[in-house]
C-alpha positions in Angstrom: 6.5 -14.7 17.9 4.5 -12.8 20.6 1.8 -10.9 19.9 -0.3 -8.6 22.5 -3.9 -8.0 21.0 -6.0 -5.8 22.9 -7.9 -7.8 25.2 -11.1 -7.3 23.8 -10.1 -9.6 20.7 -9.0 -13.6 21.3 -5.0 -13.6 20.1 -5.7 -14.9 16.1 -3.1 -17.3 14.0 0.3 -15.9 13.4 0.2 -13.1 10.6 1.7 -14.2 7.7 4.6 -16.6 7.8 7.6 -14.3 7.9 8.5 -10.9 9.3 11.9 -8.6 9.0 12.1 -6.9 12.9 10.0 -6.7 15.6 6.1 -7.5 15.4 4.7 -4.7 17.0 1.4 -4.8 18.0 -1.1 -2.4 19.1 -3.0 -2.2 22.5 -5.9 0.2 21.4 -9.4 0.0 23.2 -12.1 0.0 20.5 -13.6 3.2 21.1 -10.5 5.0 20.9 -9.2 3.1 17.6 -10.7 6.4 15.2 -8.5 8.7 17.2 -5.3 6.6 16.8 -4.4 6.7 13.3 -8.3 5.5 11.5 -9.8 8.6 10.3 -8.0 7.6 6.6 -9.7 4.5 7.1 -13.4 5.9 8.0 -13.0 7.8 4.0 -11.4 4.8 2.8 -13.7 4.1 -1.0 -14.1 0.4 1.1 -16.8 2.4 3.5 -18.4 4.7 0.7 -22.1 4.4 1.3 -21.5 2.8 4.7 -23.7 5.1 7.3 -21.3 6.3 10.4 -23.2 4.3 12.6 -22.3 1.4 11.1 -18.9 2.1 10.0 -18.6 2.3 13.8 -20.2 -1.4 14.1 -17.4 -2.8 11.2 -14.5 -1.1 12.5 -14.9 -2.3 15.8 -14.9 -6.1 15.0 -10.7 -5.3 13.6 -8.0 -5.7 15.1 -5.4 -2.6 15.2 -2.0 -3.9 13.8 1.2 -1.5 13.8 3.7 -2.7 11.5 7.3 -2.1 11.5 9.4 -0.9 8.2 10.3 -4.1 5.9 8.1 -6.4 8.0 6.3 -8.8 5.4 2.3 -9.0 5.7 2.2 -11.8 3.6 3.8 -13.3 0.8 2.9 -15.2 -2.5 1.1 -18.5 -2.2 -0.1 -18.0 1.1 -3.9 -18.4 2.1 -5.7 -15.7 2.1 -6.8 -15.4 5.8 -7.6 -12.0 6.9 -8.3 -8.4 5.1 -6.2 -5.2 5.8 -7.5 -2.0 5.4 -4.1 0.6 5.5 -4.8 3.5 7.8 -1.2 4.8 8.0 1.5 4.5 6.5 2.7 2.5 3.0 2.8 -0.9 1.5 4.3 -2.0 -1.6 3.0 -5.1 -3.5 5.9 -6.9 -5.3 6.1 -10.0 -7.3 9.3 -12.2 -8.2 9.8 -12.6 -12.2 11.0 -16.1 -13.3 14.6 -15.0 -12.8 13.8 -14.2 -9.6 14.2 -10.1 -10.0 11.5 -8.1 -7.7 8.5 -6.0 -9.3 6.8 -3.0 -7.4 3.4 -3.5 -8.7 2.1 -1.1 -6.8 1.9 1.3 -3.5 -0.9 1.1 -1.3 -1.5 3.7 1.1 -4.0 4.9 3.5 -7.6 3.6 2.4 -6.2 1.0 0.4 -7.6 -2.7 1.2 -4.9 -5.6 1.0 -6.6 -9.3 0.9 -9.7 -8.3 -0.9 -9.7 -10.6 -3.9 -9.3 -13.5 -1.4 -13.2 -13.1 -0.6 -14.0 -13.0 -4.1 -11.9 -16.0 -5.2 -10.3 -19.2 -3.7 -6.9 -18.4 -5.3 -4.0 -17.9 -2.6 -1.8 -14.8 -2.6 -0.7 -14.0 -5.8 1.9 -11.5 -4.6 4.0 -10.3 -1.1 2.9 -7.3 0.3 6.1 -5.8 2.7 5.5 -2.5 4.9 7.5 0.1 2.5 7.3 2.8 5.8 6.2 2.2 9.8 2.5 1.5 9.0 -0.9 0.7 10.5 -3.3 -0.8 9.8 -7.2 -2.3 10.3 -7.0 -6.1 10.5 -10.2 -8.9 9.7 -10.5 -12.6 9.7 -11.3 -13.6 6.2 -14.3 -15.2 7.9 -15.2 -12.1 10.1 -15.4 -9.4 7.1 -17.1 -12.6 4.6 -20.1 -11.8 7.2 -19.9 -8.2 7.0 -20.1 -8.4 3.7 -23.1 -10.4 3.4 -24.8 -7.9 6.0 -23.4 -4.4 3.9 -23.5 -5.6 0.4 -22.3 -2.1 -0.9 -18.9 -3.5 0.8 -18.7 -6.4 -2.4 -19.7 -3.7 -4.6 -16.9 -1.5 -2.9 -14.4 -3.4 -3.5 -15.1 -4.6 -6.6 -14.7 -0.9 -7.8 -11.0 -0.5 -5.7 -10.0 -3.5 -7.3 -11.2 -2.1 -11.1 -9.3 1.3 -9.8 -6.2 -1.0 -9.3 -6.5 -3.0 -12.5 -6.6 0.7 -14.6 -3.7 1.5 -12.8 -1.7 -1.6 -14.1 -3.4 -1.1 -17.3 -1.8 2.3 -17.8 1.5 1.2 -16.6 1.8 -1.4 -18.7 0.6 0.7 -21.6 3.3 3.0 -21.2 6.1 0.2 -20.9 4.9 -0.9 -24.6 4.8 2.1 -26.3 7.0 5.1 -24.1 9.9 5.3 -23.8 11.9 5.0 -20.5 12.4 8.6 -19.5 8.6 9.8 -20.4 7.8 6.6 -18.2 10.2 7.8 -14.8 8.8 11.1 -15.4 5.1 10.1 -15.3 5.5 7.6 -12.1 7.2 10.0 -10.2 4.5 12.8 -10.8 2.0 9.9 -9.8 4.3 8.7 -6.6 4.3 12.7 -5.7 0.5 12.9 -5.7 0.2 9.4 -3.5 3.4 9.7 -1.1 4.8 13.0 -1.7 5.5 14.6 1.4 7.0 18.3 2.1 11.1 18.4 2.6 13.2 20.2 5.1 13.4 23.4 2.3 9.9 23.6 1.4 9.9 21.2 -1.4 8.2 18.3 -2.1 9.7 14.7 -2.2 8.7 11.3 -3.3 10.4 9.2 -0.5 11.3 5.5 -2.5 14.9 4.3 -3.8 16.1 4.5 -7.4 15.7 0.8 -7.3 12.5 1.0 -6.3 11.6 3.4 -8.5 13.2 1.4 -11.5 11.0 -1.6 -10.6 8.1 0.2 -10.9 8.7 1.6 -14.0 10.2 -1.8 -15.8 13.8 -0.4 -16.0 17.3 -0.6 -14.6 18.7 1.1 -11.4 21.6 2.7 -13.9 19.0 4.1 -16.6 16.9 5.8 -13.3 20.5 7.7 -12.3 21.4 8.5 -15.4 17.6 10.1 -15.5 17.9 11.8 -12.4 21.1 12.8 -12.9 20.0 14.8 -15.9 16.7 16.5 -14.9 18.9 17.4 -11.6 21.2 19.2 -13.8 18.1 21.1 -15.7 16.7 21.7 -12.5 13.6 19.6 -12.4 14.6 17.1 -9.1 16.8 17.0 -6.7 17.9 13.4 -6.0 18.2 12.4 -2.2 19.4 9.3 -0.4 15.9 7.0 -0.9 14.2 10.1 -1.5 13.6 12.4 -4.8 12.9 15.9 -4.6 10.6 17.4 -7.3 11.6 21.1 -8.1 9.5 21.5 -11.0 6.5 19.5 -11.3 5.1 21.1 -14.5 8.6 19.9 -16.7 8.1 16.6 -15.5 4.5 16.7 -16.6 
């Protein structure tokens, strides 16, 4: 696999061990990285406290990476080696149960940091993280940002906090696996999938872009029960189900 870095960075390792498609890369000059798709990453929690200036000094040392739908960043077991900061686009974080069926643990979208519990740990990747739409992102060594950190300390303390966000997340998930049942669960991950990746449809609407499947893996149920579910809020007028795609009509039922 080729891969053109901009010429201001040495060409690293090859990221991650597998990709689906193309690899494409970015050719972006430093100083004009913040007006190519960064600005998500420049409010991303990772920088809060970090002064412009020197938000301008830690951005610089990435690498720009555009990543192609599907293509795998890495996957479970691997070493953690660099540190991805999303700046466009969306990632989903699966894991494979012992029967070998796929869970969406979550979606990380712009701001969101990918790698970071490899600097605070010496435990591999414990899950795959695949490009769920065209993304782009801001790309460390794992070495590089472990400096940064140890000049910025707010970053540790940053991302110690994104990571606690994440874990409440999973926390509330889980919760409502063990004690909701499944349609009050669908209802409440789509509300929360419209306010992270809801985007506006062709007829003013607003749609949650993701698969029944993917939905049902995030929500610990079967691609038949998440029809049948959509099927019946279409026909009260609540949603609007779309190839890959779901459009909310009435946000306040599904509340």
């Amino acid at each position: 696999m080729r891969e053109n870095w901009n010429q201001a960075y040495q060409p690293p390792a090859p990221f991650g061990r597998r990709s689906v498609g193309a690899d494409h890369l970015s050719t972006i000059p430093p100083k004009k990285a913040d007006k190519l798709g960064c600005p998500a990453a420049e409010s991303s929690p990772l920088f809060s406290g970090i002064l412009p200036g020197d938000y301008s000094g830690i951005s610089s040392t990435a690498r720009v990476k555009k990543i192609a739908r599907g293509e795998m960043l890495y996957i479970a077991g691997d070493s953690v080696n660099q540190v991805l900061l999303v700046s466009a686009g969306f990632v989903k974080i699966t894991q494979l149960g012992d029967s070998g069926n796929e869970v969406i643990i979550r979606l990380c979208g712009p701001g969101d940091v990918l790698g970071a519990m490899g600097l605070l740990s010496t435990l591999p990747h414990r899950t795959t993280a695949q490009a769920f739409r065209e993304c782009r992102a801001l790309v460390w060594e794992a070495s590089a940002f472990r400096s940064l950190v140890g000049r910025y300390p707010v970053l540790h303390q940053n991302m110690v906090n994104m990571l606690g966000d994440d874990l409440l997340e999973l926390e509330v998930r889980f919760r409502e696996v063990a004690t909701e049942r499944v349609g009050p669960r669908v209802a409440r991950q789509l509300v929360r999938l419209l306010e992270q990746i809801g985007r506006p449809a062709d007829n003013g609407e607003m749609e949650v872009c993701l698969s029944r499947e993917d939905l049902a893996q995030m929500t610990g149920t079967t691609l038949f029960t998440v029809s049948r579910l959509l099927s019946a809020w279409e026909a009260r007028g609540m949603v609007k189900p779309r190839r890959e795609a779901v459009a909310i009509c009435d946000v306040q039922s599904l509340r």
